[in-house]
C-alpha positions as a Markdown table, in Angstrom:
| # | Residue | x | y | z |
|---|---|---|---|---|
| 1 | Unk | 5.9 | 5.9 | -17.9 |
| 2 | Unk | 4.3 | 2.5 | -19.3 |
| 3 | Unk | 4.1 | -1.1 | -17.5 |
| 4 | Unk | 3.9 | -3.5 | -20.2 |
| 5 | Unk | 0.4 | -5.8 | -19.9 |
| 6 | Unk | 2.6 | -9.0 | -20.8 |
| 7 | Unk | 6.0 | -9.4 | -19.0 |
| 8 | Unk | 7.5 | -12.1 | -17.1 |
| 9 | Unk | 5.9 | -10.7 | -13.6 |
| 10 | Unk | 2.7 | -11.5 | -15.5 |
| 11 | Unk | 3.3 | -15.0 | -14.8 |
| 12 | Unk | 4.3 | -14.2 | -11.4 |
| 13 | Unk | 0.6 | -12.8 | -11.1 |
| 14 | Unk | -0.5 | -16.0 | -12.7 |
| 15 | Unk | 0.7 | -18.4 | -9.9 |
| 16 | Unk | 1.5 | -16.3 | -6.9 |
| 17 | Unk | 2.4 | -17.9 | -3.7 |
| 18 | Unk | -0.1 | -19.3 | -2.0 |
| 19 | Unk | -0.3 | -17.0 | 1.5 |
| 20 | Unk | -3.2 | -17.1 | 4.2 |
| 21 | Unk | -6.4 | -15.4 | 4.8 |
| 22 | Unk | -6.9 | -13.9 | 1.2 |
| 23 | Unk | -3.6 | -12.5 | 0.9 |
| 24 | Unk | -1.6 | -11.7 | -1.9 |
| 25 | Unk | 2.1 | -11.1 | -2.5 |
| 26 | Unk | 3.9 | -10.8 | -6.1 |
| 27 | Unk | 7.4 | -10.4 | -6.0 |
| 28 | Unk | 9.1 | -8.7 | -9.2 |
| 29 | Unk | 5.8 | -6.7 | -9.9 |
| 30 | Unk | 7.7 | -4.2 | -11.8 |
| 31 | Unk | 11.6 | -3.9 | -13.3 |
| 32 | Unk | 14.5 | -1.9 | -11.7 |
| 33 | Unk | 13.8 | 0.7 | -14.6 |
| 34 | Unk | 10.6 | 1.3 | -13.3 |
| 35 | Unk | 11.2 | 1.2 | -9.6 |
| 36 | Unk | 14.6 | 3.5 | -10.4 |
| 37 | Unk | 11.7 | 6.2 | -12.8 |
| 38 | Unk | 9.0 | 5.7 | -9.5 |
| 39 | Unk | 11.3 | 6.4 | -6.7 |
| 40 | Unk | 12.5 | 9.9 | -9.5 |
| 41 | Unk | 9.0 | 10.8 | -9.9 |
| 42 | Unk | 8.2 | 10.5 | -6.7 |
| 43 | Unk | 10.5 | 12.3 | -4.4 |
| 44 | Unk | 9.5 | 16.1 | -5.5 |
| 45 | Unk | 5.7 | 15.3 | -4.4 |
| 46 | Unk | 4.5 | 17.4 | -1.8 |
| 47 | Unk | 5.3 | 15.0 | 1.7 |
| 48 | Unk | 4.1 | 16.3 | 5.0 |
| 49 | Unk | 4.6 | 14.4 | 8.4 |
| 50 | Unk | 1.9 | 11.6 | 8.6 |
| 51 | Unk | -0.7 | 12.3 | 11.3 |
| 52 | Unk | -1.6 | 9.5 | 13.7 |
| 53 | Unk | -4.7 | 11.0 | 15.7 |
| 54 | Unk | -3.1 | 13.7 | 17.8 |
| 55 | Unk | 1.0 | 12.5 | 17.3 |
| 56 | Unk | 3.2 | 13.1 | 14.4 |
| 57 | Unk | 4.4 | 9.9 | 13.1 |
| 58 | Unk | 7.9 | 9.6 | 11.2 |
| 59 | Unk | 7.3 | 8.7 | 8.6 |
| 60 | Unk | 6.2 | 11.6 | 5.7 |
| 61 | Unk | 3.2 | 11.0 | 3.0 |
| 62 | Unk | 1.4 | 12.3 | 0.0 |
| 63 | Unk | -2.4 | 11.4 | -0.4 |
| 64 | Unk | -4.9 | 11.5 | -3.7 |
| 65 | Unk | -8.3 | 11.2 | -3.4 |
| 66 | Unk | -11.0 | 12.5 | -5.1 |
| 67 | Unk | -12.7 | 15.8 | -3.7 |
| 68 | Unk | -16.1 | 14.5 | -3.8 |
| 69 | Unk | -14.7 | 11.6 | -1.6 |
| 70 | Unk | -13.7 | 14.1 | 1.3 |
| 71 | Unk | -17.1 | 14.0 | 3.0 |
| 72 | Unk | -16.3 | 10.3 | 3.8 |
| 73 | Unk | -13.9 | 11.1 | 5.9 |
| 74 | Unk | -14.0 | 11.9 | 10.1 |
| 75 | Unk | -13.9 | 15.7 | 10.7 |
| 76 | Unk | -9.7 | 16.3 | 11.6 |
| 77 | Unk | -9.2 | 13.1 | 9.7 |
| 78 | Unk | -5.6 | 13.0 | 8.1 |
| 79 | Unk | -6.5 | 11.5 | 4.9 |
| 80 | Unk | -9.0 | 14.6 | 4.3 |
| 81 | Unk | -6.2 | 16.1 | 2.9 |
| 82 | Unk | -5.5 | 16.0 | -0.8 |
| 83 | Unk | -2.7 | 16.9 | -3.4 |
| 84 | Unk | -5.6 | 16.5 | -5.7 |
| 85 | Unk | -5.8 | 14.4 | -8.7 |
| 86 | Unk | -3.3 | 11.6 | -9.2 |
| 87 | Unk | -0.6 | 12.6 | -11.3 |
| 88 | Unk | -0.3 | 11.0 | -14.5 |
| 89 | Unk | 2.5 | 8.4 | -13.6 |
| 90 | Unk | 0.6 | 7.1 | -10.7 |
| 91 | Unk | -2.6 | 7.0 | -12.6 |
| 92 | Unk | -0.7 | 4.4 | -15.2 |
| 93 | Unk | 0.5 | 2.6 | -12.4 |
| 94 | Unk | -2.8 | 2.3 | -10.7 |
| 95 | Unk | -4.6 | 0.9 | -14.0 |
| 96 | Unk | -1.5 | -1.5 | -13.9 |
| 97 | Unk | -2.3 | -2.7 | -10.4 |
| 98 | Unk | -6.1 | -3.5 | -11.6 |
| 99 | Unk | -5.9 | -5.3 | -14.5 |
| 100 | Unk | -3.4 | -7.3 | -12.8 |
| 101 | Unk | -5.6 | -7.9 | -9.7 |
| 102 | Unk | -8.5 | -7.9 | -11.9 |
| 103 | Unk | -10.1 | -4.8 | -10.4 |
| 104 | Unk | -11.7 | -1.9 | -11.7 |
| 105 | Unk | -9.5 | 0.9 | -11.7 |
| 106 | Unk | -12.6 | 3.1 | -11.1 |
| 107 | Unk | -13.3 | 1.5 | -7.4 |
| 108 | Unk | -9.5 | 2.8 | -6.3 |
| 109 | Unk | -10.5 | 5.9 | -4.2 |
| 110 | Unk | -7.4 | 6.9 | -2.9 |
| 111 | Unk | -3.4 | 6.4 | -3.6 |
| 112 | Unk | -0.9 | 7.1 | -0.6 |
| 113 | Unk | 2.8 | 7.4 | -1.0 |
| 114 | Unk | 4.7 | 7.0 | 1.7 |
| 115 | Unk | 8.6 | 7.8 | 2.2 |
| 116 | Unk | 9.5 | 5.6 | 5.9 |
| 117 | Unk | 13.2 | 6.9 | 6.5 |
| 118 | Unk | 15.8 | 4.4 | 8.2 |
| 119 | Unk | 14.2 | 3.0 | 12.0 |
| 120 | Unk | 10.3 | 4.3 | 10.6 |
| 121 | Unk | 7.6 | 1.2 | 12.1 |
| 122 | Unk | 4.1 | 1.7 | 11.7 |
| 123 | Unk | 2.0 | 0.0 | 15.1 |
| 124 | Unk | -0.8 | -2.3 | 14.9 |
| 125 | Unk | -3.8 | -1.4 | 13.0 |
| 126 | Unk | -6.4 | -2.0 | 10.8 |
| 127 | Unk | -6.9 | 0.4 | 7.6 |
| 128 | Unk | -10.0 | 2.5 | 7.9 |
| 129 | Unk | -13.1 | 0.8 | 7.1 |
| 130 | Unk | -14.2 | 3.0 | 4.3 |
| 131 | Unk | -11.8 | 1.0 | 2.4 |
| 132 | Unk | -12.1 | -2.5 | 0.6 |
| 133 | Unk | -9.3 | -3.8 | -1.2 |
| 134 | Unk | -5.5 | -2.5 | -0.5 |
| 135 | Unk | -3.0 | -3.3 | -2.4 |
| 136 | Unk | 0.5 | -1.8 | -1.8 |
| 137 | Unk | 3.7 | -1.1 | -4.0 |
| 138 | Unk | 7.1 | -1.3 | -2.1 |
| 139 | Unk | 10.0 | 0.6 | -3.6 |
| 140 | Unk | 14.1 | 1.1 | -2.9 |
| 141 | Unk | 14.1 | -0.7 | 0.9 |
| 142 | Unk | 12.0 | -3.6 | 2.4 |
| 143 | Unk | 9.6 | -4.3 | 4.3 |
| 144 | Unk | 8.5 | -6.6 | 6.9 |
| 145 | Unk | 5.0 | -6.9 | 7.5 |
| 146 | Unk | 3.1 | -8.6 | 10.3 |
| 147 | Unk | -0.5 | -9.9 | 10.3 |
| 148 | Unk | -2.2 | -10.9 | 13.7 |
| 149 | Unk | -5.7 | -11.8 | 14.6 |
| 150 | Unk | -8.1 | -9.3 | 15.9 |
| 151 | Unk | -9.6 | -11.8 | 17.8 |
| 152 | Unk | -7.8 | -11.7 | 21.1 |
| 153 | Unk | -8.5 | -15.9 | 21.7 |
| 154 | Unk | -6.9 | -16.4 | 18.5 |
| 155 | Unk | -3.6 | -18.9 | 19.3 |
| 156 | Unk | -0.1 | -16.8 | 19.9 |
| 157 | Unk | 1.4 | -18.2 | 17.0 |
| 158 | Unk | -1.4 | -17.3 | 14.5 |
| 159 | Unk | 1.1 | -14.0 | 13.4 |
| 160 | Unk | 2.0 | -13.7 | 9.8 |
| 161 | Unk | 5.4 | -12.4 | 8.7 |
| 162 | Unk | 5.6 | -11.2 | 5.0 |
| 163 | Unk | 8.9 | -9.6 | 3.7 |
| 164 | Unk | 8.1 | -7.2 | 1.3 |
| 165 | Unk | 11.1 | -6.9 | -1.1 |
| 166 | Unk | 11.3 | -3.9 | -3.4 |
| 167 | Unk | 9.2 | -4.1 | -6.5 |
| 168 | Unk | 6.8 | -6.4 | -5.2 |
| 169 | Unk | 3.4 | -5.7 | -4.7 |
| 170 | Unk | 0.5 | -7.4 | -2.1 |
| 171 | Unk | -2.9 | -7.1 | -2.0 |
| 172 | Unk | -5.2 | -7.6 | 1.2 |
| 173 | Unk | -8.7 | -8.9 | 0.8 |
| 174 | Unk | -11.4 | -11.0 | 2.4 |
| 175 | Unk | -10.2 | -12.4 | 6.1 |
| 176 | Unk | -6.9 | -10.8 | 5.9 |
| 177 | Unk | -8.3 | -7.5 | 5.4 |
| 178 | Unk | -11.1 | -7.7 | 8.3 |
| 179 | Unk | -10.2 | -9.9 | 10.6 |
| 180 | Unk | -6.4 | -9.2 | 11.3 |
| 181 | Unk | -4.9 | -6.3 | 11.8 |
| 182 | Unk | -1.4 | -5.6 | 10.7 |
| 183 | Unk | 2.1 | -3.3 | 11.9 |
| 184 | Unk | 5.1 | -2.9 | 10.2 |
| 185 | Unk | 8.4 | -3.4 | 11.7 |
| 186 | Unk | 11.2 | -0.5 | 12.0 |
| 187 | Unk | 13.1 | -0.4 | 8.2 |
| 188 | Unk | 16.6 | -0.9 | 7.9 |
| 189 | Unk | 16.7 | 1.4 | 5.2 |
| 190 | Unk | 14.5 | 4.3 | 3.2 |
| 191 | Unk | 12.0 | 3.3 | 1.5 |
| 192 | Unk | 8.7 | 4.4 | -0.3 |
| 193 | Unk | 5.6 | 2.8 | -0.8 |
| 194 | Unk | 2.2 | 3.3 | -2.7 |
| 195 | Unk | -0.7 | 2.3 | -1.7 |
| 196 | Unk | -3.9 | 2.2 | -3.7 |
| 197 | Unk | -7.0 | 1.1 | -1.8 |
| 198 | Unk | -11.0 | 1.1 | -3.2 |
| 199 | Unk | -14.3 | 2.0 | -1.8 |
| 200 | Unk | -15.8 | -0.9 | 0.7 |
């Protein structure tokens, strides 16, 4: 599967909405086509329940990272597990994602899929910080994101809403990344994302 290098969505990436706190949204990241071949190339991977400390969550995932990355991880933590390395469709689409984000492609350390069936949310959190960057590829339903300080004398109406329509793609860095924390509402509808996120 290719992504062309020049294509209108580059000049989507050229002039993206202008968003708070270092974040980034591009709408139209990929075509239908390639949504339609991602969403087929994705759904035979191996899913298991995601893990949320002790609990099950509902929604199912696939994770790549590589081995000598494991020792990283918290002993019992669930992205210790591996489907090991990426296959080749996501490895095009992850070179994709850094020239466009100007990022090297060698600093992403791990790519999650996720498959959120219809009422999936995901509570407030912060990603782990082990990470840097993460930037994340919706696919066949939306989204809605929200961003909220971690500082607990931050104003009430400091939140962030961000729909995240299918095809686009955002990135988190700087404030938005390590000073708010973020949920995701129950979706309407399946939907997939992929994740890619690099070493902090």
């Amino acid at each position: 599967m290719s992504f062309p290098q020049s294509s209108p969505q580059a000049e989507l990436f050229d002039n993206p909405a202008p968003l708070p706190h270092g974040l980034v949204y591009l709408q139209e990241f990929i075509t239908p086509a390639q949504e339609a071949k991602l969403v087929e190339s994705i759904a035979p991977l191996p899913f298991r329940e995601a893990r949320f400390q002790q609990y099950l969550a509902r929604r199912r995932v696939v994770h790549f990272h590589p081995q000598s990355e494991t020792e990283r991880y918290d002993k019992g933590d669930a992205d210790t597990f591996s489907s090991g390395p990426l296959p080749p469709f996501l490895v095009t689409l992850q070179q994709t994602v850094a020239t466009r984000l100007a990022i090297d492609p060698a600093q992403f350390v791990h790519a999650l899929v996720t498959e959120y069936r219809p009422g999936t949310p995901i509570g407030w959190h912060r990603d782990k910080p082990i990470y840097g960057v993460v930037a994340g590829l919706s696919l066949a339903g939306w989204g809605r994101m929200r961003f909220r300080p971690l500082d607990s004398k931050a104003p009430k109406d400091a939140m962030v809403l961000l729909d995240l329509a299918p095809r686009s793609l955002y990135m988190m860095q700087g404030a938005i990344r390590w000073d708010w924390q973020h949920s995701l509402l129950p979706t309407r509808t399946l939907r997939y994302s992929i994740t890619f996120r690099t070493r902090a």
